[in-house]
C-alpha positions as CSV (number, residue, x, y, z in Angstrom):
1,X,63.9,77.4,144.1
2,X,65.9,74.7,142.4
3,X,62.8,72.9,141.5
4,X,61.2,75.9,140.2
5,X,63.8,76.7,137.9
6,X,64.3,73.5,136.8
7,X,60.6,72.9,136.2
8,X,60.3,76.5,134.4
9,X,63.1,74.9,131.7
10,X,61.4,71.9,131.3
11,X,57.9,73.7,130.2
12,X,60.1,75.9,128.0
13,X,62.0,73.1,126.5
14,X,58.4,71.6,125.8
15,X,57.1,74.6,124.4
16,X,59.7,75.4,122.1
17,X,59.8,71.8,120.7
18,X,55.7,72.2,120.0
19,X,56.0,76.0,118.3
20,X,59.0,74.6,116.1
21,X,56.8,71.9,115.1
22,X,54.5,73.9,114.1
23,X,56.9,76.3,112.7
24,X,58.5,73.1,110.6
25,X,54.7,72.7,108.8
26,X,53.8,76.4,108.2
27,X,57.7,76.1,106.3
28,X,56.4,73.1,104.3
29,X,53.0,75.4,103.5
30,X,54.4,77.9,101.2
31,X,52.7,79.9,98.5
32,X,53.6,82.3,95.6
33,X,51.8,85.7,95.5
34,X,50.4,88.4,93.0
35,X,53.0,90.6,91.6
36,X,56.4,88.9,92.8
37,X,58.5,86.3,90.4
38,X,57.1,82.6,90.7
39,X,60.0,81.7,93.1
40,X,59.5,83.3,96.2
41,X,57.0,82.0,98.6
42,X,55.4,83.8,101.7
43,X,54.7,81.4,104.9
44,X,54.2,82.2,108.4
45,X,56.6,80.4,109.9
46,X,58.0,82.9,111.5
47,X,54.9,83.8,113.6
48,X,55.6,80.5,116.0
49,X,59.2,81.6,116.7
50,X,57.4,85.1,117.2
51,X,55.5,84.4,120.1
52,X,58.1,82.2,121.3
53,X,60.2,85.2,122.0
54,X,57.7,87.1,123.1
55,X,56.2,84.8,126.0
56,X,59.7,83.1,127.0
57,X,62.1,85.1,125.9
58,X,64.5,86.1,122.8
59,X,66.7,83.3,122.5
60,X,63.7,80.6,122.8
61,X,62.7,82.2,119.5
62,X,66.2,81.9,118.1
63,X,65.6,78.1,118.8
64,X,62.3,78.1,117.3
65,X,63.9,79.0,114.2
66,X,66.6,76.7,114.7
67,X,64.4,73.8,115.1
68,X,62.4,74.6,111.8
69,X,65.0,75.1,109.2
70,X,67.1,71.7,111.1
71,X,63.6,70.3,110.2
72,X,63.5,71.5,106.8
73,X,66.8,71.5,105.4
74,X,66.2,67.6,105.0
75,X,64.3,68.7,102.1
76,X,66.3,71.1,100.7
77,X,66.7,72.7,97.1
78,X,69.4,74.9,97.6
79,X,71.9,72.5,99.9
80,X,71.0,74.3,103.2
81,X,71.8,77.9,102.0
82,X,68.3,78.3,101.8
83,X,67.7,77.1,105.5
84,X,70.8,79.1,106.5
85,X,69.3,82.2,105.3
86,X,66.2,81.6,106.9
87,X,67.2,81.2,110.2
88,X,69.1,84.2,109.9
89,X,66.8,86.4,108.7
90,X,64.0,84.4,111.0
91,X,67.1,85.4,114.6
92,X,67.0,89.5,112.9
93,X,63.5,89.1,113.3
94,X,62.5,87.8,116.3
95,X,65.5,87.9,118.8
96,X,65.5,92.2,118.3
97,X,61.5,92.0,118.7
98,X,61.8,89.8,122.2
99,X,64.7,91.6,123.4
100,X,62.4,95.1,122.9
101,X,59.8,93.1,124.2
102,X,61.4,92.1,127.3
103,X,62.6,95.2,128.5
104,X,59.5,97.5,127.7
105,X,56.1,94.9,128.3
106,X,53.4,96.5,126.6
107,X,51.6,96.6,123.9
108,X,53.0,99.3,122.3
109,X,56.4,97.8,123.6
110,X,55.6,94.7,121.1
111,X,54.9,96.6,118.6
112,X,58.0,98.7,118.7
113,X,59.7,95.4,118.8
114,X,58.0,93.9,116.0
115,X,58.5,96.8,113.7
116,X,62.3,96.6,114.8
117,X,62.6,93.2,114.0
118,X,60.6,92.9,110.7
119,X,63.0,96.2,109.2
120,X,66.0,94.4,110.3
121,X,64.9,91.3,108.5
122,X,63.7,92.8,105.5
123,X,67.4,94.8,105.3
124,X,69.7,92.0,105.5
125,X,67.1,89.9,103.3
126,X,68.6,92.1,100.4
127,X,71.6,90.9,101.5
128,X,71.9,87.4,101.9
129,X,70.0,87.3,99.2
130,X,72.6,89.1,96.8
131,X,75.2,87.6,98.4
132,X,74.7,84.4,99.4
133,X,70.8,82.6,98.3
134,X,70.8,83.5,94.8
135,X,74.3,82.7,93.4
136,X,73.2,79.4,94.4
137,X,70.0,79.7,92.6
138,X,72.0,80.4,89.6
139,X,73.8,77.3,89.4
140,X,70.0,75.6,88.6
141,X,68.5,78.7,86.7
142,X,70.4,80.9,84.9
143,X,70.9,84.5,86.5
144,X,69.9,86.4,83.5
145,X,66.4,84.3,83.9
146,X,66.2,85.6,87.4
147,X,66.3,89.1,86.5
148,X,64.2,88.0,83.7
149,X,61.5,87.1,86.3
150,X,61.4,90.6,88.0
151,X,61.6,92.6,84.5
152,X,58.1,90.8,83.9
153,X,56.5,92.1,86.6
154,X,58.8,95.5,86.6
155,X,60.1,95.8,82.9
156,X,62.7,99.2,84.5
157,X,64.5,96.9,86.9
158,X,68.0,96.8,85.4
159,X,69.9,94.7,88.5
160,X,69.6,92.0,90.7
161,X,70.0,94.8,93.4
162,X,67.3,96.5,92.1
163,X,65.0,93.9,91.8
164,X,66.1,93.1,95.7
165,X,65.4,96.2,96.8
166,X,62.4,97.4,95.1
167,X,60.4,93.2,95.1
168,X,62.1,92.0,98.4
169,X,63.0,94.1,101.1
170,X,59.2,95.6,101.0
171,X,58.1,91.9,100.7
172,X,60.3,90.5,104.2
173,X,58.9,93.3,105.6
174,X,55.3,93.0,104.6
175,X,55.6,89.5,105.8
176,X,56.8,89.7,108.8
177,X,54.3,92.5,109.7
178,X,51.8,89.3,109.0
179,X,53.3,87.5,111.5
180,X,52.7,90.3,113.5
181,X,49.3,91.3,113.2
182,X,48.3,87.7,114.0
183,X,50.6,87.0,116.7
184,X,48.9,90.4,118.2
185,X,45.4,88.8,117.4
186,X,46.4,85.3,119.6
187,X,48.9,86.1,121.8
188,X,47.0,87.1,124.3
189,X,45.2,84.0,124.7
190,X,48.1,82.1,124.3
191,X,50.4,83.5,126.6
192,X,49.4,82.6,130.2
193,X,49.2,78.8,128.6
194,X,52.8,79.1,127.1
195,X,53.9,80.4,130.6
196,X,52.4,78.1,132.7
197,X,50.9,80.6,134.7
198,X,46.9,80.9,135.5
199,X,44.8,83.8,134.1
């Protein structure tokens, strides 16, 4: 029984190193997108810690989120606030969806968890954000210029809390539903391999 449990870590430990390595290079592979200021960038790095939590559990997901913003803040523009924000938005995602996942495994149960996680991401995005990311943003571009960036797209927005909650609290949300629908599309696949287990 020992062995059993001790091999069971081992594969976990392995797979969670390999999903955070990918998770570290979808990071890197960032892109801007129609109708949101220049400066924020959707990836999918979220989707490896995603079906992390989903095939071993919540808090191997946690650690797949961990792993990529350790890896990343290396390369940091914002001295690690960045990364810190990440990984906390990247834990309100993923940890809630496992946890749902975990106690209700189905399909629909996934989904549930999913849409749980990617609302409390997209939430507390507004504020870490507000509170914490883009003061330090405005030490390298002025704040006004921020604001400036959302008014281009949405000439009515009058705050940063505005901008927040109208460009990216929809936007977290919409991404992580990406995650989502391809996790949904591979998981299945995926999961007896990621488990160890035979089909």
């Amino acid at each position: 029984m020992k062995r059993k449990s001790s091999d069971n870590l081992v594969r976990n430990l392995v797979v969670t190193a390999m999903l955070g390595a990918v998770a570290s290079v979808l990071m890197f592979l960032s892109f801007a997108v129609p109708l949101m200021p220049s400066f924020i960038k959707l990836d999918f790095s979220e989707l490896p810690a995603l079906i992390a939590s989903f095939a071993l559990g919540p808090l191997w997901g946690a650690a797949v989120c961990l792993i990529k913003n350790a890896v990343n803040v290396f390369f940091s523009t914002t001295g690690g606030v960045g990364e810190l924000s990440n990984f906390i938005l990247g834990c309100l995602f993923v940890v809630p969806a496992g946890w749902f996942y975990k106690r209700h495994k189905t399909r629909g149960g996934a989904l549930t968890g999913a849409l749980l996680g990617a609302a409390c991401m997209a939430g507390f995005s507004v504020v870490t954000n507000y509170y914490v990311v883009y003061p330090i943003y405005a030490q390298f571009m002025p704040m006004q210029a921020i604001l400036a960036a959302y008014q281009a797209i949405l000439p009515k927005v009058e705050s940063l809390w505005q901008a927040l909650v109208i460009f990216n609290m929809p936007f977290t949300f919409l991404k992580g539903m990406c995650s989502v629908a391809i996790c949904f599309l591979i998981y299945k696949p995926l999961s007896p391999i990621l488990r160890g287990k035979r089909r």
